[in-house]
C-alpha positions, 0 to 999 in steps of 0.5 A, spaced: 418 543 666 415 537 668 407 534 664 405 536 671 406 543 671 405 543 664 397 541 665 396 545 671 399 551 667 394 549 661 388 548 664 389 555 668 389 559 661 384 556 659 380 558 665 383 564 663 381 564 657 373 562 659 374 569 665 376 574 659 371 572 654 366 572 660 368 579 662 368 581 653 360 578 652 360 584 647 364 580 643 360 575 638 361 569 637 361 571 629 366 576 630 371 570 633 368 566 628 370 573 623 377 574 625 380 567 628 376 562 626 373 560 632 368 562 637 364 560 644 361 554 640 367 551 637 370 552 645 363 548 648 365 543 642 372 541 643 371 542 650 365 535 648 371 532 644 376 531 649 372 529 654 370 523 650 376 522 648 378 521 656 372 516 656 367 521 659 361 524 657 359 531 657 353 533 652 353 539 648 349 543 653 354 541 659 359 543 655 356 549 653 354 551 660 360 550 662 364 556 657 358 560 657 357 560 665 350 559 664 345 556 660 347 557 652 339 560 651 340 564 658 347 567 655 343 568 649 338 572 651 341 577 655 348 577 650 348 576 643 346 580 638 343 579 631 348 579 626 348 584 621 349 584 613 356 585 614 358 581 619 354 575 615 357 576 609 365 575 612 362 569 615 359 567 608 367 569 604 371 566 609 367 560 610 363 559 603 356 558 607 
C-alpha cells in the first residue's frame, strides 16, 4: 500500500471513529476513560498535538469542536452525565486520582 492510500485510509477511521462516538453520545467520557483509557478529550488533546507538530495551531476549544461536532460546553450541556460513585471510584483505581 502506498503512504497515500495509507493516510487516506487513516484519516477515514478517524472520521469513522469521531461519526460512532457521536451517534454513541450515551457513552461517557469516564466510561472510555474507565475501559480504554482514553475519552472525547484525550481524542481533541492528541488531535491539538499533532496539529502542533505539523506547525499548525489548533487550541483546545477548536480541537474539541472539531471531536465533539459542537462547542464542548454546548455538548456538554445536552449529553454528560454526572458520574456516579462507581464510575469515580474506577477512575480513581485505575488512574491513582
Amino acid at each position: 500500500m502506498d503512504k497515500q492510500t495509507e493516510l487516506e485510509i487513516e484519516a477515514a477511521v478517524f472520521r469513522r471513529l469521531l461519526s460512532h462516538l457521536d451517534s454513541h453520545k450515551e457513552v461517557q467520557n469516564i466510561d472510555l476513560m474507565n475501559l480504554a483509557s482514553f475519552c472525547r478529550n484525550c481524542l481533541s488533546k492528541w488531535y491539538m498535538a499533532e496539529a502542533d507538530a505539523r506547525g499548525e495551531s489548533v487550541d483546545y476549544d477548536a480541537a474539541r469542536e472539531r471531536v465533539y461536532g459542537e462547542p464542548y460546553g454546548d455538548w456538554k450541556d445536552k449529553h454528560q452525565q454526572q458520574a456516579s460513585a462507581e464510575q469515580l471510584e474506577k477512575f480513581a483505581q485505575k488512574t491513582g486520582k
